[in-house]
Gaussian input, Z-matrix of N, CA and C with variables (Angstrom, degrees):
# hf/3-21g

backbone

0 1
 N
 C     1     B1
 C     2     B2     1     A1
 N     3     B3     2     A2     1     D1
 C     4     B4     3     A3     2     D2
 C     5     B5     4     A4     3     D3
 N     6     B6     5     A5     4     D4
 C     7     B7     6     A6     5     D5
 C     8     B8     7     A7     6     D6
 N     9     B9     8     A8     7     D7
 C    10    B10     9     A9     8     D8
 C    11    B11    10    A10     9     D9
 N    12    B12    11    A11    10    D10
 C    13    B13    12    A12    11    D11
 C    14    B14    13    A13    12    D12
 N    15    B15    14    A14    13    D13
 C    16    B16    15    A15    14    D14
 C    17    B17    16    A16    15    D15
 N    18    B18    17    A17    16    D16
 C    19    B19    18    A18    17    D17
 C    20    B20    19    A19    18    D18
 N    21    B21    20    A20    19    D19
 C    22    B22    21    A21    20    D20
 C    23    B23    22    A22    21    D21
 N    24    B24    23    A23    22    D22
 C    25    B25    24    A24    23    D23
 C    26    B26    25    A25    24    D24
 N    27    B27    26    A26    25    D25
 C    28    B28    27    A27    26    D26
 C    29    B29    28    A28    27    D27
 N    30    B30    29    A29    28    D28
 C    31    B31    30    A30    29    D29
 C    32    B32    31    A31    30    D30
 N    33    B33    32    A32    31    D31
 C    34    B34    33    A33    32    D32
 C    35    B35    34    A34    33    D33
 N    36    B36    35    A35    34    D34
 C    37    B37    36    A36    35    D35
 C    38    B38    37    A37    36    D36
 N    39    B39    38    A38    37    D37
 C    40    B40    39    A39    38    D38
 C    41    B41    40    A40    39    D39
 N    42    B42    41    A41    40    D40
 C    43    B43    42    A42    41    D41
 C    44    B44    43    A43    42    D42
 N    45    B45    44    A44    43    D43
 C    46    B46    45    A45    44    D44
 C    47    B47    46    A46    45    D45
 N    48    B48    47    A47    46    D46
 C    49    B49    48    A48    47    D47
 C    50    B50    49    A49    48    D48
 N    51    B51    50    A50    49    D49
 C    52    B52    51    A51    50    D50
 C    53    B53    52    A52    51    D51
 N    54    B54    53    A53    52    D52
 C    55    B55    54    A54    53    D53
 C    56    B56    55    A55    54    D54
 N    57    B57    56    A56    55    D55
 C    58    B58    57    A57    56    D56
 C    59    B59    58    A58    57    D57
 N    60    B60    59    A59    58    D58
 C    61    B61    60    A60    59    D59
 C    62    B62    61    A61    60    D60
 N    63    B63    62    A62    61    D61
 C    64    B64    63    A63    62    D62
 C    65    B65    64    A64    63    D63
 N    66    B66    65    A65    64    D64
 C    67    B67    66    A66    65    D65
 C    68    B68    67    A67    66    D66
 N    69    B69    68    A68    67    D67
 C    70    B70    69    A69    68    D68
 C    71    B71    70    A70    69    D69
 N    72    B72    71    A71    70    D70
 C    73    B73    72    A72    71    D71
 C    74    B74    73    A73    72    D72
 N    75    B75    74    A74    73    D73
 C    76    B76    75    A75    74    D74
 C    77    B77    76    A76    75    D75
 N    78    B78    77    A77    76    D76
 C    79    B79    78    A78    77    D77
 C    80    B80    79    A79    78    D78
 N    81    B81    80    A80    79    D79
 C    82    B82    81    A81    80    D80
 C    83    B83    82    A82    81    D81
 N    84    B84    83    A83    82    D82
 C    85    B85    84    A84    83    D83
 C    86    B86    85    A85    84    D84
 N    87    B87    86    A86    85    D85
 C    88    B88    87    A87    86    D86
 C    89    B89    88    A88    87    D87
 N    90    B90    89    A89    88    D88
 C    91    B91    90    A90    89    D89
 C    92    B92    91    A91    90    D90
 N    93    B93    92    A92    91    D91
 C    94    B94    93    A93    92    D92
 C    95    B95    94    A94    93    D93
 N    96    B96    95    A95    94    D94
 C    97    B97    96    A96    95    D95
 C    98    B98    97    A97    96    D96
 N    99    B99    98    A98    97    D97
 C   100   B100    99    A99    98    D98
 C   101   B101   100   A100    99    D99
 N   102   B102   101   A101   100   D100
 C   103   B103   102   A102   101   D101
 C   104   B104   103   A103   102   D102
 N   105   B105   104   A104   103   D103
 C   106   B106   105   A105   104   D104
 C   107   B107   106   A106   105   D105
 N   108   B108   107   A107   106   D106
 C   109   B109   108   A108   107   D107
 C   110   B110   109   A109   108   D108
 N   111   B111   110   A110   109   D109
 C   112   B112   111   A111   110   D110
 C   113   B113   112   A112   111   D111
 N   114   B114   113   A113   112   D112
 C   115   B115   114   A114   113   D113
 C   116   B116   115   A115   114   D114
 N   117   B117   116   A116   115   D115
 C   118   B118   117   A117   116   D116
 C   119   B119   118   A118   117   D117
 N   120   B120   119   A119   118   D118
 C   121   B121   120   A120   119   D119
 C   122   B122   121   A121   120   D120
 N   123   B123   122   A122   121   D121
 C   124   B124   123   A123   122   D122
 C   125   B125   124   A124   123   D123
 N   126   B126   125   A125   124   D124
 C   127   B127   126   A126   125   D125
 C   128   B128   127   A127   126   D126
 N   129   B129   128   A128   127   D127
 C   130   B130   129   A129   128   D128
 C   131   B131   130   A130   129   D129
 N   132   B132   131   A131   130   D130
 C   133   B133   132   A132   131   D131
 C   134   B134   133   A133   132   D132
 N   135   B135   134   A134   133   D133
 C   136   B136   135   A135   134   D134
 C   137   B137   136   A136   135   D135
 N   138   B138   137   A137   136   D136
 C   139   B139   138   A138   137   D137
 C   140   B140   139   A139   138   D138
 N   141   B141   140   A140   139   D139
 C   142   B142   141   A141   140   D140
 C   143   B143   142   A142   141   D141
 N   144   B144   143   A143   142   D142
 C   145   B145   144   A144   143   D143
 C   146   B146   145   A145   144   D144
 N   147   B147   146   A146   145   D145
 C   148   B148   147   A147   146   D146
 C   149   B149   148   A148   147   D147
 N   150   B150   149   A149   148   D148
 C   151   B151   150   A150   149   D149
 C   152   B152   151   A151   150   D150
 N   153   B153   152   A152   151   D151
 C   154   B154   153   A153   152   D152
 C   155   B155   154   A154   153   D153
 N   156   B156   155   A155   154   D154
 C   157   B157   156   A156   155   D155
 C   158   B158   157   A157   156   D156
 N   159   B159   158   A158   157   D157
 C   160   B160   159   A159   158   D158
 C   161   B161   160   A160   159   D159
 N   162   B162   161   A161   160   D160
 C   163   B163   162   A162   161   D161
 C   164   B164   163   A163   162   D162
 N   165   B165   164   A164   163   D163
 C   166   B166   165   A165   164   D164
 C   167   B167   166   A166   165   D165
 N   168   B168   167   A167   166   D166
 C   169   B169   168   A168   167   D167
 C   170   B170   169   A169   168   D168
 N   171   B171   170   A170   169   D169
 C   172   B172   171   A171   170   D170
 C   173   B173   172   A172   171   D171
 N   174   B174   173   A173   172   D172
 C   175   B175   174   A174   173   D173
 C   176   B176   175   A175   174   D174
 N   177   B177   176   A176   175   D175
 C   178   B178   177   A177   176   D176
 C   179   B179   178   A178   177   D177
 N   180   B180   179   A179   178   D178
 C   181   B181   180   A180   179   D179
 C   182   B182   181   A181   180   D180
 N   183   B183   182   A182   181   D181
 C   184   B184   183   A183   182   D182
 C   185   B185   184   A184   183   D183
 N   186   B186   185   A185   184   D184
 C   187   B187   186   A186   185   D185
 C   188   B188   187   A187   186   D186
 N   189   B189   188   A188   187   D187
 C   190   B190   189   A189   188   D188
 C   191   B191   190   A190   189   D189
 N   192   B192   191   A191   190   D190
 C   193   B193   192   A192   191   D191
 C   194   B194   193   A193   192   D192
 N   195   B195   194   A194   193   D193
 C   196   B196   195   A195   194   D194
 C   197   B197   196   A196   195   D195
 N   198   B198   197   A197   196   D196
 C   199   B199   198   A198   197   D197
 C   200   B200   199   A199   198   D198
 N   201   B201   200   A200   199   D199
 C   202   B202   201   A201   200   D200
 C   203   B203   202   A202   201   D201
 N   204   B204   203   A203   202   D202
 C   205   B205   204   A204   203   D203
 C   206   B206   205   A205   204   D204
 N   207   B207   206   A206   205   D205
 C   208   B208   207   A207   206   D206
 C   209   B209   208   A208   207   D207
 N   210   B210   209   A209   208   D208
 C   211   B211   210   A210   209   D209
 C   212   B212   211   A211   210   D210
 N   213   B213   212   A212   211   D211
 C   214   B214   213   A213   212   D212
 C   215   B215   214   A214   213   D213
 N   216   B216   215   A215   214   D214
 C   217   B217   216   A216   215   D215
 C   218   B218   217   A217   216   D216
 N   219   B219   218   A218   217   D217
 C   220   B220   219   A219   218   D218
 C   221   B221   220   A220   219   D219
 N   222   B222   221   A221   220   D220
 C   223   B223   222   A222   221   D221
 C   224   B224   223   A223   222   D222
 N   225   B225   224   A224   223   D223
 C   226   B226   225   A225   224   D224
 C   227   B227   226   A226   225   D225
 N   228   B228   227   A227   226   D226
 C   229   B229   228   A228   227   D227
 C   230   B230   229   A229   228   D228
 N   231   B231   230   A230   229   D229
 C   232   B232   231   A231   230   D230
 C   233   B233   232   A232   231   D231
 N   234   B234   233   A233   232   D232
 C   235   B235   234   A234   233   D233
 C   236   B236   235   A235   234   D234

   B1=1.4292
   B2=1.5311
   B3=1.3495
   B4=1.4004
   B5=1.5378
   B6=1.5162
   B7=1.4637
   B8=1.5703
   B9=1.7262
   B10=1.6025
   B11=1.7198
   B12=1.2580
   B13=1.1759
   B14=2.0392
   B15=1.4887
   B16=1.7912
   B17=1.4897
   B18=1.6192
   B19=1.8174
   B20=1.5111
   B21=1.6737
   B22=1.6667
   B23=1.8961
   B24=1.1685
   B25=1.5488
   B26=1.0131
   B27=1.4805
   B28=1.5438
   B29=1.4513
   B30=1.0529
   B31=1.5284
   B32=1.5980
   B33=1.1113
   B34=1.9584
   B35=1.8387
   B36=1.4469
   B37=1.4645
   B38=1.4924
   B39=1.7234
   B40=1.3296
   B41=1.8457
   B42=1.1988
   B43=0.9094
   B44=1.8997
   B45=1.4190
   B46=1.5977
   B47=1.3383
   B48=1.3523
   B49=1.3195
   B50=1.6092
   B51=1.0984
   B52=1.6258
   B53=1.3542
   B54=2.0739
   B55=1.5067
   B56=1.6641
   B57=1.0100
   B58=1.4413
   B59=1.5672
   B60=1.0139
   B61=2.2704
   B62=1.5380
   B63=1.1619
   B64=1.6960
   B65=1.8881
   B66=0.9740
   B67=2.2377
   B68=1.5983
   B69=1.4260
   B70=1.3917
   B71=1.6455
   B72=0.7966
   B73=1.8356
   B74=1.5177
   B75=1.2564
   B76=1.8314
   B77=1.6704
   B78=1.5701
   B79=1.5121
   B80=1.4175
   B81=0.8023
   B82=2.0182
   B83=1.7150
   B84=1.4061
   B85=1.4430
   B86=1.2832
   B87=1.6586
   B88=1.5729
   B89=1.1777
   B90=1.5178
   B91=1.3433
   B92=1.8021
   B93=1.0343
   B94=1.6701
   B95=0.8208
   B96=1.9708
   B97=1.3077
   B98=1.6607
   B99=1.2048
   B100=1.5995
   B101=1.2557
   B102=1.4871
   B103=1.6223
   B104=1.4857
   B105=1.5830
   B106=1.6161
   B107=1.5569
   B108=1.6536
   B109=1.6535
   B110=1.5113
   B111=0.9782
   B112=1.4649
   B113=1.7329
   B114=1.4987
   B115=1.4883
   B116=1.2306
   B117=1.3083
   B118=2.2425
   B119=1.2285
   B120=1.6311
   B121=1.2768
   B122=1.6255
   B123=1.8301
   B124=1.1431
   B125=2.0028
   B126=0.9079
   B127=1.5214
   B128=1.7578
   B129=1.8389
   B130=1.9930
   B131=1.8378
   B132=1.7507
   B133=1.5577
   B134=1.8717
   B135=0.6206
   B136=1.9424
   B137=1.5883
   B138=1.4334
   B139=0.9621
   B140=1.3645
   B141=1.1330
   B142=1.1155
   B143=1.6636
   B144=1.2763
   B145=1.6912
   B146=2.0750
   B147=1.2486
   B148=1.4931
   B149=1.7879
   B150=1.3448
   B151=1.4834
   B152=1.9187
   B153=1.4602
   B154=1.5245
   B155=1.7454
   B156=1.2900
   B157=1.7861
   B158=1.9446
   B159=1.6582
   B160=1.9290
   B161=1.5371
   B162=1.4114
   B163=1.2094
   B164=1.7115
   B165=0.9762
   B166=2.0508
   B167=1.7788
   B168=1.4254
   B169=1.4890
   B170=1.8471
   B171=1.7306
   B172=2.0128
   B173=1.4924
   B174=1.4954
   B175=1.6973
   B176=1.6848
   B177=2.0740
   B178=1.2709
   B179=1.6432
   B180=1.3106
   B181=1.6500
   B182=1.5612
   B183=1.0569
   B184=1.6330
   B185=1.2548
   B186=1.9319
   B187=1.4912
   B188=1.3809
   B189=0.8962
   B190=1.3474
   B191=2.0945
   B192=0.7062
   B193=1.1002
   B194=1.4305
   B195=1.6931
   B196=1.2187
   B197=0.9516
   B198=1.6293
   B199=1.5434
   B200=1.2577
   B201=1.5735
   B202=1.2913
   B203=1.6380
   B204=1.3113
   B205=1.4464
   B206=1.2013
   B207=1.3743
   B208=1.1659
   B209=1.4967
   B210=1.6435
   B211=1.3153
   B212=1.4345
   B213=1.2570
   B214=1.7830
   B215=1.5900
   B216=1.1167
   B217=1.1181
   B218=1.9585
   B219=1.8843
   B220=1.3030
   B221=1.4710
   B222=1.7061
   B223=1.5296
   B224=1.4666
   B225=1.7007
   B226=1.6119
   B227=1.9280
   B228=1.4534
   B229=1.8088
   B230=1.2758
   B231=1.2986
   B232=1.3147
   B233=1.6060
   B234=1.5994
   B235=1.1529
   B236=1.9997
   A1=111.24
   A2=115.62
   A3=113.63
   A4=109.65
   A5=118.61
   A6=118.27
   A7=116.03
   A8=106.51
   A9=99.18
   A10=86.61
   A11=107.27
   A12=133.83
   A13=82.98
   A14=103.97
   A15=119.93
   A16=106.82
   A17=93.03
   A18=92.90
   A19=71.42
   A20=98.84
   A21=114.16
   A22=94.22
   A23=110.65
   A24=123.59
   A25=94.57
   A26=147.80
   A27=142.53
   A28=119.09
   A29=135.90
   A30=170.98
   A31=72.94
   A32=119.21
   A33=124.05
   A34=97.02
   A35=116.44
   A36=98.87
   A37=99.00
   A38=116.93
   A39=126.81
   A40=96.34
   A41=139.08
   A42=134.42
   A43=98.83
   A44=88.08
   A45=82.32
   A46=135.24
   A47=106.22
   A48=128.40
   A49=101.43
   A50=136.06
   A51=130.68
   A52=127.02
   A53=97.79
   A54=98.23
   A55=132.80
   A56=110.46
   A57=104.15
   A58=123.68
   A59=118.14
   A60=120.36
   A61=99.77
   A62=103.58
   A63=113.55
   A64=94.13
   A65=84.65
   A66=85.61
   A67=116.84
   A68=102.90
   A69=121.71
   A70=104.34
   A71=116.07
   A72=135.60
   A73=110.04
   A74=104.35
   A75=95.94
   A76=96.57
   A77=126.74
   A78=123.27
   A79=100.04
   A80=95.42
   A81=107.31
   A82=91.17
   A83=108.33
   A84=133.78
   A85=130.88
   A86=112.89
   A87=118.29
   A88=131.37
   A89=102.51
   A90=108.03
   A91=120.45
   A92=129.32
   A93=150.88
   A94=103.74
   A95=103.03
   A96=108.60
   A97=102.69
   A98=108.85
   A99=113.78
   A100=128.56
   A101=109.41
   A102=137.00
   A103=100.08
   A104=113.07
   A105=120.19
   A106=89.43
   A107=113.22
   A108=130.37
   A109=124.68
   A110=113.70
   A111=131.77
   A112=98.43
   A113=106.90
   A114=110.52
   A115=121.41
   A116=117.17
   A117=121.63
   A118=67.16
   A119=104.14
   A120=131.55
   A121=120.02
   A122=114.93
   A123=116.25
   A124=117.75
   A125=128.64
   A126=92.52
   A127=120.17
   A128=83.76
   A129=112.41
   A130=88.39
   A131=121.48
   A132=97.42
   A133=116.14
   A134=103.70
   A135=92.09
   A136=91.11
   A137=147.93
   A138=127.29
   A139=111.97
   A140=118.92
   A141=128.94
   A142=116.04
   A143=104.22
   A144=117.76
   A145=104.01
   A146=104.61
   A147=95.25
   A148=98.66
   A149=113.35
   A150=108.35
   A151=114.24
   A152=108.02
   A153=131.17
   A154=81.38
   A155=86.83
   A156=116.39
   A157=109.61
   A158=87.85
   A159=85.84
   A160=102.15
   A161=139.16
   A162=113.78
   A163=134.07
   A164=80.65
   A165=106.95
   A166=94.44
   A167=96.87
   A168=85.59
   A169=121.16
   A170=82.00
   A171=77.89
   A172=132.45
   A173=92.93
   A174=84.71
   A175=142.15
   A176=105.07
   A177=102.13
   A178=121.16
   A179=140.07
   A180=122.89
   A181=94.18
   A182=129.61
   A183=132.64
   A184=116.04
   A185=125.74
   A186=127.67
   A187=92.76
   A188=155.46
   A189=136.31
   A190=110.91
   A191=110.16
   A192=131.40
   A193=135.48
   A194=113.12
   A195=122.19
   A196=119.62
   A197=105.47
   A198=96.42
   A199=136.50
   A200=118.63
   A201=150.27
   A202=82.55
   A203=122.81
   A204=133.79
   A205=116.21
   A206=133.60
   A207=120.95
   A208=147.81
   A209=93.46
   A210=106.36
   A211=147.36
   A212=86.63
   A213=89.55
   A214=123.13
   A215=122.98
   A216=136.89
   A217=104.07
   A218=89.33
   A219=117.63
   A220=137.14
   A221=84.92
   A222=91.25
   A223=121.65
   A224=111.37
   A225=106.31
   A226=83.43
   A227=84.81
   A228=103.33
   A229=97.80
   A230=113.14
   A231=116.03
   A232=121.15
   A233=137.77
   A234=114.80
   A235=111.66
   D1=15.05
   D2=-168.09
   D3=-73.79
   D4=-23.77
   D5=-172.68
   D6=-138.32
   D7=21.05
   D8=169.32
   D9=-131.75
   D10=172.55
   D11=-150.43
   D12=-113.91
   D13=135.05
   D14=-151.31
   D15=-150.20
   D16=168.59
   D17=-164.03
   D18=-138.30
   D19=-178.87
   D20=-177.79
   D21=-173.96
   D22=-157.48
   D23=-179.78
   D24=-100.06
   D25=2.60
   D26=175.10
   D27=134.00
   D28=108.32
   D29=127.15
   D30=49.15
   D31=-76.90
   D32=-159.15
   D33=-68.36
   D34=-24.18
   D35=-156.95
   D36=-73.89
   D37=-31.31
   D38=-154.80
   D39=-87.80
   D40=-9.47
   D41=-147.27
   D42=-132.80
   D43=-26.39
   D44=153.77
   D45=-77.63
   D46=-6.79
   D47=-156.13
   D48=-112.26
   D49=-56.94
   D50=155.64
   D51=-132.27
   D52=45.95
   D53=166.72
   D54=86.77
   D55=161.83
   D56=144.50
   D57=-26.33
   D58=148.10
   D59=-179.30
   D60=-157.42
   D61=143.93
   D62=172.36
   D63=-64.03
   D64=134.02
   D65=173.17
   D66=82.96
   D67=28.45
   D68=-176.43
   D69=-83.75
   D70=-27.49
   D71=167.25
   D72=-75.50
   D73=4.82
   D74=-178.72
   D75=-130.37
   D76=21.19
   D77=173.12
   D78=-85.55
   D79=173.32
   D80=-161.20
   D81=-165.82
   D82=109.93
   D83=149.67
   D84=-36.37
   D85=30.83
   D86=158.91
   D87=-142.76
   D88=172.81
   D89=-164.92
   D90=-41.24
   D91=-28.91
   D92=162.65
   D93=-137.98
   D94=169.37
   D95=164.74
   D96=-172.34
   D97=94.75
   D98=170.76
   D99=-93.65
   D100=118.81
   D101=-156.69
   D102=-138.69
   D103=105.23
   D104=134.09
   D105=71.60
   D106=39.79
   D107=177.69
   D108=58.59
   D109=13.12
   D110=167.09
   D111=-95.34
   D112=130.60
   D113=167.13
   D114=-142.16
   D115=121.68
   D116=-152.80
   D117=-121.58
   D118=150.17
   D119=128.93
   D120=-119.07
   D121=-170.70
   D122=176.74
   D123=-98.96
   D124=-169.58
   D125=-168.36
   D126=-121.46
   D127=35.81
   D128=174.36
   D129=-117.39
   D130=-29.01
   D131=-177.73
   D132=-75.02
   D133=102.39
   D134=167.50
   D135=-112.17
   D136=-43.05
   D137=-173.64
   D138=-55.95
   D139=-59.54
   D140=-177.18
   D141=-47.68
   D142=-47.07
   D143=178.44
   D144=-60.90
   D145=-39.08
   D146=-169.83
   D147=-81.37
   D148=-37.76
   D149=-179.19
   D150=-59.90
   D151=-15.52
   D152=-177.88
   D153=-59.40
   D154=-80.79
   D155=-161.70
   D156=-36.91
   D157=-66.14
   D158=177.70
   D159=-62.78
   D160=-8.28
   D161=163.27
   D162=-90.16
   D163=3.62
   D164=-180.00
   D165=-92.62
   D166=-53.66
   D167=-169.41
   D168=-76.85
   D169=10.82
   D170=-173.59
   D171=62.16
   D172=-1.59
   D173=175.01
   D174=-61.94
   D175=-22.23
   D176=165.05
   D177=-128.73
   D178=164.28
   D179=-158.79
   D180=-70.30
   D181=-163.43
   D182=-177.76
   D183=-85.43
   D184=-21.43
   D185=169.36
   D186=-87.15
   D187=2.13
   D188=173.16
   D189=-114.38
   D190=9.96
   D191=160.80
   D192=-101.53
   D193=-37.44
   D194=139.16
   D195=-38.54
   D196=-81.85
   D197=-177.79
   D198=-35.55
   D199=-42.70
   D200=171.67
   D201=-33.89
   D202=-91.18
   D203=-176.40
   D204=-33.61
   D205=-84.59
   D206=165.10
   D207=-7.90
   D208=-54.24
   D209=150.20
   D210=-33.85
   D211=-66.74
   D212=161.42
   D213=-93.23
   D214=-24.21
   D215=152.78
   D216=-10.09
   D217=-84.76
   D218=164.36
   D219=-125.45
   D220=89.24
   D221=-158.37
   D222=-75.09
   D223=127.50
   D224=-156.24
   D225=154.71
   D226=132.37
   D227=-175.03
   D228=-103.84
   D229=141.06
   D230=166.78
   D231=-84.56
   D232=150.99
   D233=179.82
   D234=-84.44

């Protein structure tokens, strides 16, 4: 984590846990966070972590990926 920008269960949880880290200045307070192909989440995001992932892997254009999100996000169709 020394040179991409990272998520955890919280700034204090990860740092109680092994301290100080080179790249401790590059955690970012959300639910994911994919930086330079590295992708952390916290360990309530999986939506968020898989919408990280299918967007690394390019598999859908960016409105269909939304949606994708949304979806489960808040799951419920509109008429």
């Amino acid at each position: 984590m020394e040179t991409a920008q990272h998520t955890s269960n919280g700034k204090k949880y990860l740092q109680d846990l092994i301290g100080d880290y080179p790249g401790s200045d590059l955690y970012l307070n959300q639910p994911s966070v994919s930086d330079k192909g590295v992708i952390t989440a916290n360990g309530i995001a999986s939506v968020e972590f898989a919408r990280d992932i299918l967007s690394e892997l390019d598999i859908y254009d960016p409105e269909t990926l939304k949606n994708w999100y949304d979806f489960f996000k808040n799951p419920w169709l509109e008429d």
